[in-house]
LOGUDO-736280 format. One record per residue (C-alpha): residue in three letters; x, y, z. Coordinates in steps of 0.25 Angstrom, whole numbers, padded with zeros to 4 digits, always signed. Layout:
<sites>
ALAXYZ/...
</sites>
This chain:
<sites>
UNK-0016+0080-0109/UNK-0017+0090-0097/UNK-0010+0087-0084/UNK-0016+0077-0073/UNK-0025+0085-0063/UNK-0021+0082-0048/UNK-0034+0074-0049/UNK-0028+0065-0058/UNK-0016+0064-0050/UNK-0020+0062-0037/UNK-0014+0049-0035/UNK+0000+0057-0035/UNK+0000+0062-0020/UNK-0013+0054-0015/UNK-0015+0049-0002/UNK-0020+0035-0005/UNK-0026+0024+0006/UNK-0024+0012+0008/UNK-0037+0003+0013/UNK-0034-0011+0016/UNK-0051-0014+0017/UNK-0049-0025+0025/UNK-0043-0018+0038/UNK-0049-0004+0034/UNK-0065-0003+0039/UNK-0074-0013+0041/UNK-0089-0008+0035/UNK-0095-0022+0037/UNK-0092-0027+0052/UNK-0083-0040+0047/UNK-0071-0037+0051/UNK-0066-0033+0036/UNK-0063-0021+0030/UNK-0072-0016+0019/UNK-0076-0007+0009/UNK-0087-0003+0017/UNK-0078+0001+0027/UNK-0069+0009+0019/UNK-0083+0017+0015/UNK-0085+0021+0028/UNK-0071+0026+0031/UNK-0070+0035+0017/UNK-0073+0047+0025/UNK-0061+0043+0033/UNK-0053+0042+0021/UNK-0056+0054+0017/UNK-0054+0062+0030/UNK-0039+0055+0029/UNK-0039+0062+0015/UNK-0032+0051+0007/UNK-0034+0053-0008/UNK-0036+0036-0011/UNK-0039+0023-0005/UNK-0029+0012-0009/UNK-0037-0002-0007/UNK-0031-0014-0005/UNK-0038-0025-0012/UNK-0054-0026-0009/UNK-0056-0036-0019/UNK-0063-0049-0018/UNK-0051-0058-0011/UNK-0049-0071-0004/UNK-0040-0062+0005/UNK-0027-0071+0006/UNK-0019-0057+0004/UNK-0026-0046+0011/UNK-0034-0045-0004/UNK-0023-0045-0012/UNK-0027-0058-0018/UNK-0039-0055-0026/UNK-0050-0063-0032/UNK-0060-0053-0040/UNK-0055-0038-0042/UNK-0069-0035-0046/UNK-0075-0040-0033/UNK-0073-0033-0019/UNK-0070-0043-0009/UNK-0083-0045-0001/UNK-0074-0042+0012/UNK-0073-0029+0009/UNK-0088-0027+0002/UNK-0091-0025-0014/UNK-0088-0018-0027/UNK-0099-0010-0026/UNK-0093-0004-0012/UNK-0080-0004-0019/UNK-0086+0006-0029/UNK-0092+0014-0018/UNK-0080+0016-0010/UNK-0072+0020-0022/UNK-0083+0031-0025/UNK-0087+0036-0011/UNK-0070+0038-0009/UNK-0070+0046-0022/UNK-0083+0055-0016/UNK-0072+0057-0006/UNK-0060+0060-0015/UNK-0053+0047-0014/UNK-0049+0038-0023/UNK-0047+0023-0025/UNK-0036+0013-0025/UNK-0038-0001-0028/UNK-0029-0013-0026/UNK-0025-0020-0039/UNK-0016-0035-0035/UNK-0012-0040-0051/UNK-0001-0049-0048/UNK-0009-0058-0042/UNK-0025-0063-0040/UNK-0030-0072-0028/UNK-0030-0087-0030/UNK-0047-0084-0029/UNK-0046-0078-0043/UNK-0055-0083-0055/UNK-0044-0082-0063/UNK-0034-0091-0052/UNK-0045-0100-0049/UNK-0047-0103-0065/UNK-0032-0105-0064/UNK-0031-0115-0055/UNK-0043-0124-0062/UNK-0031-0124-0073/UNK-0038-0113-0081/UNK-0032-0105-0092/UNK-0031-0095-0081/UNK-0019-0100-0075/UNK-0011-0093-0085/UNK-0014-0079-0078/UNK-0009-0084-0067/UNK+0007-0090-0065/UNK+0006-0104-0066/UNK+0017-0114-0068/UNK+0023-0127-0065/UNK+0030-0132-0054/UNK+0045-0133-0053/UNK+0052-0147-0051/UNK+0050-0163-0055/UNK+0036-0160-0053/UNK+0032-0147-0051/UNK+0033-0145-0036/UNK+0041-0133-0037/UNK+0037-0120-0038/UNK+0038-0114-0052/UNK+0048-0103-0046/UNK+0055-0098-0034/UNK+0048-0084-0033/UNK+0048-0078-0019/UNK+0033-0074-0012/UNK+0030-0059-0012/UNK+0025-0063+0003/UNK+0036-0071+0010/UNK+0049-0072+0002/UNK+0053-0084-0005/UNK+0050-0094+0005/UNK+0034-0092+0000/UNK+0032-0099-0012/UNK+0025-0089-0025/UNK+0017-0105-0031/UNK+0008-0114-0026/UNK+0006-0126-0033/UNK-0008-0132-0038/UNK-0013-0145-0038/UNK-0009-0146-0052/UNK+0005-0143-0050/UNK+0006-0130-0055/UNK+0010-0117-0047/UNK+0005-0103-0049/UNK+0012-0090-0044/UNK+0008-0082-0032/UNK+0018-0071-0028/UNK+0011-0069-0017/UNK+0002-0078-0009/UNK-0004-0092-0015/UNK-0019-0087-0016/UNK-0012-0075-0023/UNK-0009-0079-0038/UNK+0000-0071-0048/UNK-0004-0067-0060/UNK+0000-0070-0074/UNK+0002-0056-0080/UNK+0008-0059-0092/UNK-0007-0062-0096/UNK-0016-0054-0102/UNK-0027-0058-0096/UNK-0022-0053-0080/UNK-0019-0040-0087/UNK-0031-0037-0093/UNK-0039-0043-0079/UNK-0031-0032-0070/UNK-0034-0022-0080/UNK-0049-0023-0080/UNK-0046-0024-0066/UNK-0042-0009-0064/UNK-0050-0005-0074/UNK-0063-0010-0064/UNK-0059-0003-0053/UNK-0055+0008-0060/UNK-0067+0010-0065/UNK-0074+0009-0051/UNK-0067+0021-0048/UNK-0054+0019-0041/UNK-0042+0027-0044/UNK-0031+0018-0045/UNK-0026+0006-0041/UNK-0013+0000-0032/UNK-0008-0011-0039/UNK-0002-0024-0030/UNK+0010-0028-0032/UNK+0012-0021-0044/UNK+0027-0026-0049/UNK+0024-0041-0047/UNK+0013-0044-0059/UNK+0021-0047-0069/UNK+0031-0061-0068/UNK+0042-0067-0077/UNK+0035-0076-0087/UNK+0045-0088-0084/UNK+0043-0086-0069/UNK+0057-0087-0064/UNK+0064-0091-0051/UNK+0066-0078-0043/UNK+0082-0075-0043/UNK+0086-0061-0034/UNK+0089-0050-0043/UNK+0084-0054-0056/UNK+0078-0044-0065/UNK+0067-0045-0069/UNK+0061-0050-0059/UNK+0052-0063-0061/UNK+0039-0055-0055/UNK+0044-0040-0049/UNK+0044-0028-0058/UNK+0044-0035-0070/UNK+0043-0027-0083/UNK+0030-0032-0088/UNK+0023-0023-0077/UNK+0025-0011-0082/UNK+0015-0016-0095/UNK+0004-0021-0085/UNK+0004-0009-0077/UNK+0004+0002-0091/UNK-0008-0006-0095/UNK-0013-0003-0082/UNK-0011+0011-0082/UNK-0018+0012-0096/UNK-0029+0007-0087/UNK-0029+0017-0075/UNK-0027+0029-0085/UNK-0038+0027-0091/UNK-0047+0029-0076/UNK-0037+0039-0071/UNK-0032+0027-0063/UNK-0019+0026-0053/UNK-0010+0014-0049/UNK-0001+0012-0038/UNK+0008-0001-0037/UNK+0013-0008-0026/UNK+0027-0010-0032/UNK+0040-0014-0024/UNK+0052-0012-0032/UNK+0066-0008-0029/UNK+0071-0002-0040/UNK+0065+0013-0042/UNK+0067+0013-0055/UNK+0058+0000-0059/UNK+0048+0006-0049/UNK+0046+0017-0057/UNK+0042+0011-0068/UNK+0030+0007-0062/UNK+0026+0021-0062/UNK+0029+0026-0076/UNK+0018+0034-0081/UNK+0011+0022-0089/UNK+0010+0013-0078/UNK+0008+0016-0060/UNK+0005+0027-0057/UNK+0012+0025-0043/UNK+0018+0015-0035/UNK+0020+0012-0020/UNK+0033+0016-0012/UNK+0037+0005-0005/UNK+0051+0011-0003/UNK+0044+0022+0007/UNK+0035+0013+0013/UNK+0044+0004+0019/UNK+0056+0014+0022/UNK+0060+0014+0036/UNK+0058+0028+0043/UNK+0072+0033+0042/UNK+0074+0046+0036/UNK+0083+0042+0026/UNK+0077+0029+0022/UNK+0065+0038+0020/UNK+0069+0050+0011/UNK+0077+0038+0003/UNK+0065+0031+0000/UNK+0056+0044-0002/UNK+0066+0050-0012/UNK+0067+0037-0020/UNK+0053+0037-0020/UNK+0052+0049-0027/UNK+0065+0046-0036/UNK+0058+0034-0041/UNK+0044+0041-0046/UNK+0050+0054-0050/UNK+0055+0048-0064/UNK+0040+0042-0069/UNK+0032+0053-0060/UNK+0024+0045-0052/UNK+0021+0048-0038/UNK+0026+0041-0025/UNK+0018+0034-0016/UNK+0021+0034+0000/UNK+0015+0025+0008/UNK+0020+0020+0023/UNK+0011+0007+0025/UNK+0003-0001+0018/UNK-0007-0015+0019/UNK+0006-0023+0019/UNK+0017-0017+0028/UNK+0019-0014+0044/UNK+0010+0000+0047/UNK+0018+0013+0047/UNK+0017+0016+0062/UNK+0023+0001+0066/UNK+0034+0002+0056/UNK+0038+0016+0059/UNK+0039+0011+0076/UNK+0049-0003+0073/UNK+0064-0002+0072/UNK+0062-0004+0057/UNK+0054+0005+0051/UNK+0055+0001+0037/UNK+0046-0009+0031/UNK+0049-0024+0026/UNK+0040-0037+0024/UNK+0053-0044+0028/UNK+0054-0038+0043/UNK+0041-0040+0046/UNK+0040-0047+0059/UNK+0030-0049+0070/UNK+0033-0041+0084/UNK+0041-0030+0078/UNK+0042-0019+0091/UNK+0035-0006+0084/UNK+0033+0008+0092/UNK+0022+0013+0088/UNK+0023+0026+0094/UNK+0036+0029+0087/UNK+0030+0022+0073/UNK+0018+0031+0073/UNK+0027+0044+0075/UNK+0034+0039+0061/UNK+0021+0035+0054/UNK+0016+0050+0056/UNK+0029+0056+0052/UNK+0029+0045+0040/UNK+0015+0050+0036/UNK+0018+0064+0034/UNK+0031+0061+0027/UNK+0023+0051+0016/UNK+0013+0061+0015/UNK+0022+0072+0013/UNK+0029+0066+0000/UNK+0026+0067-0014/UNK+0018+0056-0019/UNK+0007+0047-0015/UNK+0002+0041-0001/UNK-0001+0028+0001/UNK-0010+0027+0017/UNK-0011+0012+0023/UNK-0026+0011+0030/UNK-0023+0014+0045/UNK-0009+0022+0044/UNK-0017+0036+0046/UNK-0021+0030+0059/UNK-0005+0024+0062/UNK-0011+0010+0064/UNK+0001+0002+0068/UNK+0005-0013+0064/UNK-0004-0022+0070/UNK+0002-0035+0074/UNK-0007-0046+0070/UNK-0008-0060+0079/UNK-0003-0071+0071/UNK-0017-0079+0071/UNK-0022-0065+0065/UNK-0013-0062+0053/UNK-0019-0066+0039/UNK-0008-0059+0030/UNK-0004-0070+0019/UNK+0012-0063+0020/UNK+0012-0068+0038/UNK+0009-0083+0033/UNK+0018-0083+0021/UNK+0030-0077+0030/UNK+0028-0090+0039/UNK+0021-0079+0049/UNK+0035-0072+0051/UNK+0029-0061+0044/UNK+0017-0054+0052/UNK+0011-0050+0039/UNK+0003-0037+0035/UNK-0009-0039+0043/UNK-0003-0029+0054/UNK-0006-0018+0043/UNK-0019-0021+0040/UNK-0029-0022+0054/UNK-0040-0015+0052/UNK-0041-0001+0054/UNK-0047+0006+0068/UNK-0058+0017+0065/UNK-0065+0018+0078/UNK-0056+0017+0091/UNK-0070+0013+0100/UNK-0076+0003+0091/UNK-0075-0012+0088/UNK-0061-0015+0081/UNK-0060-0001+0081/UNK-0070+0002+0071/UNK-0065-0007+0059/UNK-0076-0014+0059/UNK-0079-0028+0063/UNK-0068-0037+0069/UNK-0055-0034+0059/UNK-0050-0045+0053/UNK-0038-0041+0058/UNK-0036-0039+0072/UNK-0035-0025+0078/UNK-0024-0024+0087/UNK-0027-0019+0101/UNK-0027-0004+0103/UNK-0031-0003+0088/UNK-0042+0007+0090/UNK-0033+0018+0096/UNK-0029+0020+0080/UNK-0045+0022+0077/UNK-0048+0033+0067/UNK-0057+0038+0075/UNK-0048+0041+0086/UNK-0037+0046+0078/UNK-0047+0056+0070/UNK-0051+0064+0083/UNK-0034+0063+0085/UNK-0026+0077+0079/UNK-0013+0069+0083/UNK-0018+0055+0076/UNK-0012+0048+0064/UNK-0024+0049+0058/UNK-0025+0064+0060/UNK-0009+0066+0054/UNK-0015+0059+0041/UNK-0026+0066+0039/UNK-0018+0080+0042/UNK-0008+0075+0033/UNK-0016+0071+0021/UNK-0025+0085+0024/UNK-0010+0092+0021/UNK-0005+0082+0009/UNK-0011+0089-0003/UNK-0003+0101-0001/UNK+0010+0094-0003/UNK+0006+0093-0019/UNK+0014+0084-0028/UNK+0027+0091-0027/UNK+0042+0086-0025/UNK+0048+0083-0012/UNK+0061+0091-0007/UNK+0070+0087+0004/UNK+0073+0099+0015/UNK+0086+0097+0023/UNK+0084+0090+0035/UNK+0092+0083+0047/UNK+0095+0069+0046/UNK+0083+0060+0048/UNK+0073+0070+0043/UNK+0064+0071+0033/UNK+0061+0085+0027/UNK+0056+0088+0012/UNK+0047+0098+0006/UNK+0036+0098-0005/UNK+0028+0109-0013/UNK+0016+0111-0005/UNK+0003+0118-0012/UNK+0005+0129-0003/UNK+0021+0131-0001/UNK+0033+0120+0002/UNK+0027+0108+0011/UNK+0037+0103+0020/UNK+0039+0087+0027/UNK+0047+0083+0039/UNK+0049+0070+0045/UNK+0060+0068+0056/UNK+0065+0055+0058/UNK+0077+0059+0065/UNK+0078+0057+0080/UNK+0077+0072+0083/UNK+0069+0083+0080/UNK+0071+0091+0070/UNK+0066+0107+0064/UNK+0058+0109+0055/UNK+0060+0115+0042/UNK+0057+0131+0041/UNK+0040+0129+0039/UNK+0028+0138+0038/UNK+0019+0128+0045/UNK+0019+0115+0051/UNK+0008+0107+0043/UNK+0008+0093+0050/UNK+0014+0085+0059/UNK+0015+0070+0063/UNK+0020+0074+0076/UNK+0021+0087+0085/UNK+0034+0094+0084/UNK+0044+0096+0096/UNK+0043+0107+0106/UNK+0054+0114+0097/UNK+0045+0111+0084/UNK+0057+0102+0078/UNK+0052+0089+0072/UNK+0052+0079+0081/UNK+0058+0065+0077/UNK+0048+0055+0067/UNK+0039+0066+0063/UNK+0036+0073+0051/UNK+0029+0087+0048/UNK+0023+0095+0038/UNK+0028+0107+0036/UNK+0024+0121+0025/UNK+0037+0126+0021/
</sites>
């Protein structure tokens, strides 16, 4: 068998975006983001020069969870239009040399499913799901103590039916787990990916990817315990080899969204016979702090190095604060527990970072994960209360502002209507929101925009190869990599004082001018040919 052709392996340093349809481009005038929408803007796409489009689900969906609470994964939600635009989309973005990604939610289904629907007429089907009976003289207690994936313990993972018995959600009521230890739910999600695979798209991202699998006795939750009753359990790894048979045979990628702790474990997901790459959350949620940085980068690579695989960098996605508004607060990192409305944010000062932060995730070995909006450093918007419709803001007792903020629709045009989206968002724009339109930021040498696309020009000639660290003052950042044309070097100073540069042949990119004395000034990052 000869070696893989970079064609074959182009999911190992791809730039890969991320489209949340609804908030993306509205084709239709509704207010909604659609695949029409998304057609228009492919040539956009491509000017960006990203290598894949990540979509979040655009299936059909009563929408209780942003579309992760899915009916039919055969039909397209008639929001966002119809399979047959589906099948154009992925087509016209291959004409245009880029892939794509679908969103795969197997842990559980909307309570709209045929098969959950059946299961609450007390059908046969209830034994794909996670029914059981109630705890206490008469079955008014839950049949465990699992804590919600959306709000801590506090939330209940039961509902009881009229008939007395409970089914399991880890997640929302209208969402309800799967049984996976029946065959039937495994062979439905693999003629799942073996339908979309054949309509052309090149891999798929798998949602919440270490929760399927549950213990068959259902257990309280006790801190500590190993295995856990429903996180990493062995079992997975089963389910996700017969998945790979499947994708191998289409030339087919995964990526999961795993959160594990333990490196070791996390690896496992990424042995050669099951993903072929997995989310870094560590990097995503790290503070900006040099230290913290390098830590999380070289672990990151620690962890994949033993079964090959590629890392993934990503700053932001549809489910946490945006890069710019993060990089501007006291605390930079990231938490679902911290979040809090009113956090005091300088954007000026959070932007400088989020251009430093591109170049540096861009420079790295590995994969690229870009949220919808970041190339234009869309800030968090803060939506009024009667606005928000994130399920995780009423399930928090609305302490939490939820991930609404991530998601407002994107401006394309500064001098049209709700900046060019389309008709009236269904999320509101905040005020001032069309001073980030494309348009604006395309005729812009000094945009956000303009850094992207210059950066992801440059990209390919960092290659695949290994990362070094070059001595550096405290508090910068300084590695080289094997370029295709000589040694490539990246600089990021997070330090409080300008710093020199390395000994450099050319100075390819910048997220920020140097100092009259051409040292690097503080949050800023550099490319540089060695």
């Amino acid at each position: 068998m000869g070696q893989p052709t970079h064609a074959q392996n182009w999911w190992r340093s791809a730039v890969i975006y991320q489209v949340y349809v609804r908030s993306f481009a509205d084709g239709d005038g509704d207010g909604t983001g659609d695949l029409a929408g998304v057609r228009a803007k492919l040539p956009y796409l491509a000017e960006l020069g990203v290598d894949a489009l990540w979509f979040n689900p655009w299936y059909l969906s009563p929408m209780k969870d942003g579309g992760y609470d899915v009916a039919d994964y055969r039909v397209i939600d008639p929001a966002f239009g119809t399979l047959a635009e589906a099948e154009k989309l992925i087509a016209e973005a291959k004409e245009l040399g880029i892939r794509t990604l679908v969103d795969i939610v197997p842990n559980h289904v909307s309570d709209q499913h045929p098969w959950f629907r059946a299961a609450l007429a007390a059908g046969p089907e209830r034994e794909l799901f996670h029914f059981r009976p109630g705890r206490g003289d008469h079955g008014e207690l839950p049949p465990n103590d699992w804590p919600s994936q959306f709000a801590g313990s506090a939330e209940p993972v039961w509902t009881r039916l009229p008939d007395g018995t409970w089914y399991l959600h880890l997640f929302t009521p209208e969402q309800p787990d799967l049984n996976w230890a029946h065959p039937a739910v495994r062979q439905e999600h693999e003629e799942i990916l073996r339908f979309w695979f054949e309509r052309g798209v090149a891999g798929v991202r798998i949602d919440s990817a270490a929760l399927l699998a549950k213990d068959p006795d259902l257990p309280d939750f006790v801190e500590g315990r190993d295995p856990h009753p429903y996180v990493d359990r062995d079992e997975l790894h089963d389910i996700y080899r017969s998945w790979r048979t499947v994708a191998d045979a289409y030339d087919g990628i995964f990526v999961g969204e795993v959160w594990l702790p333990d490196t070791e474990r996390f690896a496992r997901y990424l042995r050669p016979d099951e993903l072929h790459t997995a989310f870094n959350f560590s990097f995503l949620s790290c503070p900006w702090d040099a230290g913290r940085l390098r830590t999380s980068i070289d672990e990151t690579l620690a962890e994949h190095a033993p079964v090959g695989a590629p890392a993934t960098w990503v700053l932001c996605n549809h489910d946490v604060t945006r890069t710019v508004t993060r990089y501007g607060r006291a605390d930079t990192g990231f938490d679902f527990a911290t979040k809090a409305f009113g956090t005091p944010t300088d954007l000026a000062l959070g932007t400088r970072r989020a251009r430093a932060a591109a170049l540096l995730s861009l420079a790295l070995p590995g994969a690229v994960y870009l949220y919808q909006g970041e190339e234009l450093g869309l800030p968090e918007a803060e939506i009024p209360r009667d606005r928000i419709q994130d399920p995780m803001h009423f399930r928090s007792g609305g302490t939490d502002p939820g991930r609404d903020g991530c998601r407002v629709p994107l401006p394309w045009t500064a001098d049209a209507p709700y900046a060019g989206f389309g008709g009236e968002p269904w999320l509101p724009q905040p005020s001032g929101w069309s001073a980030y339109a494309a348009d604006l930021q395309a005729a812009d040498p000094g945009s956000m925009l303009s850094l992207y696309r210059a950066a992801l020009t440059i990209r390919p000639e960092f290659g695949d190869g290994p990362l070094t660290w070059l001595p550096a003052p405290e508090g910068v950042l300084a590695f080289a990599r094997p370029g295709r044309e000589g040694r490539l070097l990246c600089v990021v100073n997070l330090a409080d004082a300008p710093t020199d540069l390395p000994a450099h042949s050319r100075l390819l990119l910048g997220s920020g001018p140097l100092d009259p004395q051409g040292r690097l000034p503080k949050d800023t990052a550099v490319w540089l040919r060695g």
